[in-house]
N, C-alpha and C positions, 0 to 999 in steps of 0.2 A: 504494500500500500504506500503511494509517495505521500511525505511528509514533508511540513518544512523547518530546514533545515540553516546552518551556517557549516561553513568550509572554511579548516586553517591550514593553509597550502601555500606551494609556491611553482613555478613552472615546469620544475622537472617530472612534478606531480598532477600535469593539467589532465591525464586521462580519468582521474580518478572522480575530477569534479565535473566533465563532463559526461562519466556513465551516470553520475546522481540526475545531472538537469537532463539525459532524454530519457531516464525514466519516467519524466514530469514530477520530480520532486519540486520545490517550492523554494530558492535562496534565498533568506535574510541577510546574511552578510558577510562581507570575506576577510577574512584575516593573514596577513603575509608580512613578510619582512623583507630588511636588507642586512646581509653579514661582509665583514670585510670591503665595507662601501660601493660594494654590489648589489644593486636591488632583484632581490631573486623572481618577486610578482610581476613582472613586466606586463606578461599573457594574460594570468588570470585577473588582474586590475583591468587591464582594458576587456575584459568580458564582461568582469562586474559592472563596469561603468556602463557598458551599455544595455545592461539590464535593470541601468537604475541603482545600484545595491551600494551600502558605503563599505568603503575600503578601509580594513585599521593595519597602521603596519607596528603600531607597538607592541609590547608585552601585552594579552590577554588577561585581562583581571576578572576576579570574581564580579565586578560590575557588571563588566560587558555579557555575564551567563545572566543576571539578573535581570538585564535590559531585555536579552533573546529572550529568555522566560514571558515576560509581560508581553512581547510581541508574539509569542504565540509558539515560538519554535521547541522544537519535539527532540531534534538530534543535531549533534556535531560531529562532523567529518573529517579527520585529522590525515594528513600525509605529507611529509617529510615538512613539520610543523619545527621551528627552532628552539620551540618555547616550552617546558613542563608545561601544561593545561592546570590548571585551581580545580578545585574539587566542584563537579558538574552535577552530579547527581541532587544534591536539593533543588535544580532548577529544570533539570532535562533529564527524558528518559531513558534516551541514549547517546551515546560518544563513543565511536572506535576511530581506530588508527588501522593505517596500511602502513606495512613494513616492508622494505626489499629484503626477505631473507625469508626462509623457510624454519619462522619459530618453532620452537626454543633455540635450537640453532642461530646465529648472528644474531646475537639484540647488539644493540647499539650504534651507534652513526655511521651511516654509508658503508656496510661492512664488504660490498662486493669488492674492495680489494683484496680483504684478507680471505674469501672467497678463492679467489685464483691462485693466491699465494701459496694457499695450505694445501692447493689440489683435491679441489670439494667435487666431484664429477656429476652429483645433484643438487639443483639450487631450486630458488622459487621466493615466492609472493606469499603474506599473510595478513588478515585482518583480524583484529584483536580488539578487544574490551579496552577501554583506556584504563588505567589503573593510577597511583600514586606513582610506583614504580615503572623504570622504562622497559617497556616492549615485553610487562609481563601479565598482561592479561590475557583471561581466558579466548584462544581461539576459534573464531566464527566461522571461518572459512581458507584454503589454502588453495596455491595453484606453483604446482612445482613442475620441474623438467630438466633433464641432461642437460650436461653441460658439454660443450665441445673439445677436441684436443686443446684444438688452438685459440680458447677461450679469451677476449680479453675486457678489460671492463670495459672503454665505450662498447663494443657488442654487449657487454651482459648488462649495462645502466637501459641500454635501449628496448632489451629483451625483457625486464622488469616493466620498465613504464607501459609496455602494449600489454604486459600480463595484467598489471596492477587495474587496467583497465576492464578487461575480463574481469577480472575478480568484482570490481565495484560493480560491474552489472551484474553479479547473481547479489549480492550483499543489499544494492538496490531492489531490490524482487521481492527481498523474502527477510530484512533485517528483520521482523518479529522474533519471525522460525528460529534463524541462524541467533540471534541472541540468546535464547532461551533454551536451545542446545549446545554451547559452546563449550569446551571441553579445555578444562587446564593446562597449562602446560607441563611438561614433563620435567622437572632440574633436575633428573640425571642426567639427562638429553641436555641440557641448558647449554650455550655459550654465549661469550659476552666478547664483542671484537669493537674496544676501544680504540679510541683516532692512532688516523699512523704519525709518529712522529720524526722530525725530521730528519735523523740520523738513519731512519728505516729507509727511505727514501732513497741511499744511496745504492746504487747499483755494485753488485761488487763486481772491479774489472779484472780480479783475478780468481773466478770463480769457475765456474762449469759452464756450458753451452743452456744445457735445460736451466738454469736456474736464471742464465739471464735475458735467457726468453721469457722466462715466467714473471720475471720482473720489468721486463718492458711492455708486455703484455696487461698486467696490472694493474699498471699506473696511466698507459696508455697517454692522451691529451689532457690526464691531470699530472702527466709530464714529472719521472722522476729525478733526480740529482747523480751528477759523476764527476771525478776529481779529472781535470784536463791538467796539462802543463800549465802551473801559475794558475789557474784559476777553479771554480766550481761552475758548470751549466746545468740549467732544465735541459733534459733533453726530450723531446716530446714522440722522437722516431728511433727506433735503431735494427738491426738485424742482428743476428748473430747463427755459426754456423762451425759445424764439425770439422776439423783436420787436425792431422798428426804434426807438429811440432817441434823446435827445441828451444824457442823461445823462452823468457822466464814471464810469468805470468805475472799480468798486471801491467806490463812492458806495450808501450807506445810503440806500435813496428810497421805501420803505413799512415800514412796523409795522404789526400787528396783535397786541399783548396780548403773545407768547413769539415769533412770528413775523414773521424780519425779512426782507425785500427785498431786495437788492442788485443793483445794475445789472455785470452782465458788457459784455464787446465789443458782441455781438450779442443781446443779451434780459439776463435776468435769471435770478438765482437764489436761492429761498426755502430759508430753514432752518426749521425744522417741528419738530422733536425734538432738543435740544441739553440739555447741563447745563455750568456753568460747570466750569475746571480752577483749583485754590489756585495763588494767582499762584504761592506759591514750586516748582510744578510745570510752568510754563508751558513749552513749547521756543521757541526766540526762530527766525523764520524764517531761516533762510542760516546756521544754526548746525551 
């Protein structure tokens, strides 16, 4: 049955708030933000607006559930929201969240890198009860699926958002149903894949073939970090590939023009697409 509803989202997550409105749910109003002086609602702000609806980009307060209350709204729609949520329940009768990860498995922020890293071969989508705690309410609905050899996160961010969207349209259908059978999560199954921080970042250049494909693979256009001569770059492309050796690893042993060579264990691995980082931003490895 559509309800109406509000949405705390941001663009990565516009499938989600799109399966709500052709179900003909009913938007009151949209909540998004900007991090790192990026504003992440570009899309769904200019949706809202043209359906009328006001836009908050602050922190959500208990007010703002007060406000939806008195206007009439029934549920909140959470996907990749910045914000903890205040306690919803004395105002609304429902509140989930969609997650990229296949809970209990990955709670935590954007975990499809540590997804590729750890060599997870099944991934997927889930929607969940909001709770106090992150990404541990009871499970309404999931949509999982293989992962590929050559898995990397732009394909798996993009492979998420078309699921996420699936999922919100059976969620839209049937949130009654799907609430009131939703089934806890499992914490022996639990993981928790907190932010990468910047020393992970590094690619090791004296490492293995598969490890630093997995690692370029990964990080993908969120682009990881490698020590050049004299300097530190994002590199955003690189290949890497099998031969026999006697180089010592780690070792600079082609250039061409912006593309350098290094010799890993077992072959080598080119960087192709980099830009330097201001030393005074650099992360120092094992920091």
């Amino acid at each position: 049955m559509p309800m109406r509803f509000a949405v705390a989202t941001s663009d990565k997550f516009d499938p989600v708030w799109k399966a709500f409105l052709a179900a003909g749910w009913k938007p009151l109003k949209l909540f998004t933000y900007s991090m790192d002086g990026r504003f992440q609602g570009e899309v769904v702000s200019a949706h809202a607006a043209s359906l009328g609806l006001p836009v908050q980009l602050s922190r959500m307060e208990p007010s703002d559930l007060e406000s939806l209350a008195a206007a009439g709204c029934e549920a909140l729609v959470v996907a990749g929201y910045r914000w903890r949520v205040p306690e919803w329940a004395p105002h609304l009768r429902y509140a989930v969240n969609f997650h990229p990860s296949p809970l209990p498995v990955g709670r935590g922020p954007w975990p499809l890198l540590r997804a590729i890293r750890q060599g997870h071969r099944v991934w997927g989508v889930s929607c969940h009860r909001v709770t106090p705690e992150w990404d541990r309410g009871p499970v309404l609905a999931r949509e999982a699926f293989p992962l590929e050899d050559d898995e990397s996160q732009d394909g798996l961010d993009l492979r998420c958002q078309m699921a996420m969207g699936r999922l919100a349209a059976r969620v839209s259908a049937a949130l009654p149903a799907l609430w009131d059978a939703a089934e806890p999560q499992d914490e022996a199954r639990a993981s928790y894949f907190t932010r990468v921080e910047p020393a992970e970042r590094f690619l090791d250049l004296a490492g293995t073939v598969e490890e630093a494909k997995r690692h370029l693979r990964a990080f993908g256009s969120l682009e990881c970090t490698a020590k050049l001569p004299g300097a530190v770059a994002f590199v955003r492309r690189g290949v890497a590939w099998r031969e026999p050796h006697r180089y010592v690893p780690g070792s600079l042993v082609h250039r061409d023009g912006r593309r350098f060579v290094f010799a890993l264990k077992d072959g080598f691995v080119a960087l192709l697409e980099w830009s330097l980082l201001p030393a005074e931003l650099e992360p120092r490895p094992g920091s």
